[in-house]
N, C-alpha and C positions, 0 to 999 in steps of 0.2 A: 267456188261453189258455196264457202261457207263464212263469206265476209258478211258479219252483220247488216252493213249497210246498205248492201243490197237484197238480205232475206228480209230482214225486221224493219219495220218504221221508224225513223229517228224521231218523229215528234210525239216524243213520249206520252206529251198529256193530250192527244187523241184519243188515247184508249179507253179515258173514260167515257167517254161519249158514247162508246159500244156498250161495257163492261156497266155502266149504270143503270140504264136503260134494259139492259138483257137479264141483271138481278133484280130489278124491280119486277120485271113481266115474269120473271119464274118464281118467283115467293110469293108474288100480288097471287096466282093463281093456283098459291097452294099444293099445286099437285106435280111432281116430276117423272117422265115416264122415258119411254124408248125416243118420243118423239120430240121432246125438251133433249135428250143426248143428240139427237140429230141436227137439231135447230142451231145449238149453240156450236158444233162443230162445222157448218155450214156459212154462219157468223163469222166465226172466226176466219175460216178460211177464206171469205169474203172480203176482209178485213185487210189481210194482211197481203191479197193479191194485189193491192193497190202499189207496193212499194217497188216490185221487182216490174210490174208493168209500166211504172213511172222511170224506173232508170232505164227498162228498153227505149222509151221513146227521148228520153237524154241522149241514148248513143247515138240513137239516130237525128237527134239535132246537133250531135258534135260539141253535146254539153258533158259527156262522160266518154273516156277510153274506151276503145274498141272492144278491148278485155275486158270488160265488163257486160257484153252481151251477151256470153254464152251460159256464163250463170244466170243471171235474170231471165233466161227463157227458160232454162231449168226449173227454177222455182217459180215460175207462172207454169209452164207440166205440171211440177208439185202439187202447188195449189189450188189451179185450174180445175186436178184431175179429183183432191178432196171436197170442193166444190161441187162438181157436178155428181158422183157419189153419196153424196150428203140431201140433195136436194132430191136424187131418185128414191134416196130413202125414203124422203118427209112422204113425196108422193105416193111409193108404196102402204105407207101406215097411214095413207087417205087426208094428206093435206096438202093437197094441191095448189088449192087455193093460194097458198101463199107464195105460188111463184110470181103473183098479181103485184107482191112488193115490190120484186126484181126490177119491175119497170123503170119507176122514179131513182132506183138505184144506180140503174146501168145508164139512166142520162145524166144523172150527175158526174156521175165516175169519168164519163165522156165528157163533160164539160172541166174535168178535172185536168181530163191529159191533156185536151187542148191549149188549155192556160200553160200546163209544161211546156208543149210545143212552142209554146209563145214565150216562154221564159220570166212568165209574168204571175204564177202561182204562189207566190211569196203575198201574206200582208194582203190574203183578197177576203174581208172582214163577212162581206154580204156570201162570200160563195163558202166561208166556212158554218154559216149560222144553218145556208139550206143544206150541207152536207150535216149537218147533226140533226135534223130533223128526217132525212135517210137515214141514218143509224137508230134515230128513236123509235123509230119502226120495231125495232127489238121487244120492244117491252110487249106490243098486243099480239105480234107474233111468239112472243112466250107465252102471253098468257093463255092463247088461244089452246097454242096445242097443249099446255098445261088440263088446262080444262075439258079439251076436244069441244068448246063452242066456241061460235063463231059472234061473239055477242058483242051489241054498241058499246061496251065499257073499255073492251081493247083499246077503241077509236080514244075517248079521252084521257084514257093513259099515255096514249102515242101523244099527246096534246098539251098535259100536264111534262110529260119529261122532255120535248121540243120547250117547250117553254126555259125549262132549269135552264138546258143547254146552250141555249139562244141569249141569256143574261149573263152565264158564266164566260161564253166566249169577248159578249160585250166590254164585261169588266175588268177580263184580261186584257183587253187594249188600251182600256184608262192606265192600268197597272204599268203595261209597258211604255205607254207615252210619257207617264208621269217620270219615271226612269230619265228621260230626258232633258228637264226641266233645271236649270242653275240650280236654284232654290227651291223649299218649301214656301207658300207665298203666305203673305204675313195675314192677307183679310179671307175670310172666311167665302166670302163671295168668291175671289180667286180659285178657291181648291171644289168649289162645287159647280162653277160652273161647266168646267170640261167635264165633269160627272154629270152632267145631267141627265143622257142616253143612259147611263148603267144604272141610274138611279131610277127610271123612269120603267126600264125593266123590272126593275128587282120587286117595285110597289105594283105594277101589275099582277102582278105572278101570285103574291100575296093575297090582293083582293080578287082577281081571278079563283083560284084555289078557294077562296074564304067563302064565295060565292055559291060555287060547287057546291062547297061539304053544307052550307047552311039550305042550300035548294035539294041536299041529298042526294045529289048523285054520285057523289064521292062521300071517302068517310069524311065526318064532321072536322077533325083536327089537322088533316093534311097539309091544311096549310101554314101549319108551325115549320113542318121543312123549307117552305120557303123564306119566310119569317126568319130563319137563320141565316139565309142566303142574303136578306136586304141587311142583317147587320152586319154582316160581313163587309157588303157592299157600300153601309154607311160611312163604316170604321177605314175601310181602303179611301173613301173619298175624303176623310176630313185626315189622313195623314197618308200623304204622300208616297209612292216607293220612290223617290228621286233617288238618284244611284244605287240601288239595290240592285242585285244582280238576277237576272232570268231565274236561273235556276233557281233562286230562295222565292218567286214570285208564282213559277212551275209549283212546287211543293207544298205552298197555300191551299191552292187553288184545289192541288190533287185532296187536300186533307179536309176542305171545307164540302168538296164535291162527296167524297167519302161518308161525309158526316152526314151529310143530306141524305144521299142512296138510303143508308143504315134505318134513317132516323122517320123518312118516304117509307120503307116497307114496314115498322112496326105502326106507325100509323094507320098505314092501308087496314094494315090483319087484325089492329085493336078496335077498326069500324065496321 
């Protein structure tokens, strides 16, 4: 019942992708109330039912021990049952509406298991970028019920933080491929071409944002957090991680992502 690896997610820097996104939409909107405690606990437990419903359907492809099914339905009960508790809530304090996100959620989620079934959910780049763009969902559903409106600016929040998420995942595959490589390569051309994808992100996002804030619909400087993100991304491309280990690669990534969130919400509130 209480093996981590069946209650909790092992791919640790997932979490951001929720946890960045859900602090941007509750601070962007200023205001925390009964229904911001709902949201985020509903989140979460959203979140975290991914993992015990992935090892049920392991057991039942005969990729995990039999022993391992009766906890994982345990904790899909668990978090099934604060789930659906959480979401009666939101609806009772009149936000219903946002059961409309649940849609694009639960077909990914669906699209999730079935890659487990298939044994093939490892290393699936395109099906982790549209899964952080369901979790970026977090941000306009905080900011909503932050504010109780239902206003277009949610929408390009959910827009602006799909984007970070969708460069960070990018860059983390240069990171890791690069890991694989004999050497550092000696010409310049070398170490930037396989960056091109992550670098081609990064300058969007930048001039996207820059866009925004200078047409005003966002605040005017927002787009310095991403501007940290492309140097991040320039500095990873012109030096290599060739044999560095994951986990010093994981810890970057968490600390640069980090920096962004922090750096994304004083922006937002100083426009």
């Amino acid at each position: 019942m209480f093996k981590k690896q069946i209650a909790l997610p092992q791919d640790h820097g997932s979490w951001v992708f929720l946890l960045s996104p859900l602090l941007i939409g509750l601070f962007g909107g200023g205001v925390f109330n009964l229904a911001s405690f709902g949201l985020i606990v509903a989140a979460m437990a959203a979140f975290l039912l991914r993992q015990p419903m992935s090892i049920a359907v392991k057991v039942w492809g005969k990729r995990r021990p039999s022993s391992d099914l009766r906890p994982a339905l345990a904790w899909i009960a668990v978090y099934g049952s604060i789930l659906l508790f959480s979401i009666l809530w939101l609806v009772w304090l009149g936000h219903g509406r946002l059961l409309w996100l649940g849609l694009p959620a639960a077909g990914v989620f669906g699209w999730h298991l079935w890659l487990v079934k298939r044994r093939s959910e490892r290393r699936q780049m395109g099906m982790e970028i549209v899964a952080s763009g369901v979790l970026a969902l977090a941000a306009p559903a905080a900011l909503w019920v932050g504010q109780s409106v239902y206003s277009a600016q949610g929408w390009l929040l959910w827009v602006l933080c799909w984007l970070q998420s969708a460069a960070s995942i990018v860059y983390a595959y240069l990171r890791l491929e690069q890991r694989e490589w004999a050497a550092v390569p000696s010409r310049l051309g070398e170490r930037l071409r396989p960056a091109f994808r992550a670098l081609l992100y990064a300058t969007f996002n930048v001039l996207f944002a820059f866009l925004m804030g200078a047409s005003r619909l966002i605040p005017p400087f927002v787009w310095l957090a991403y501007a940290l993100q492309w140097v991040e991304c320039l500095y990873g491309s012109l030096h290599p991680a060739v044999k560095v280990r994951p986990t010093r690669i994981g810890l970057r990534q968490l600390f640069v992502s980090t920096l962004f969130t922090i750096l994304f919400i004083l922006l937002w509130r100083a426009g």
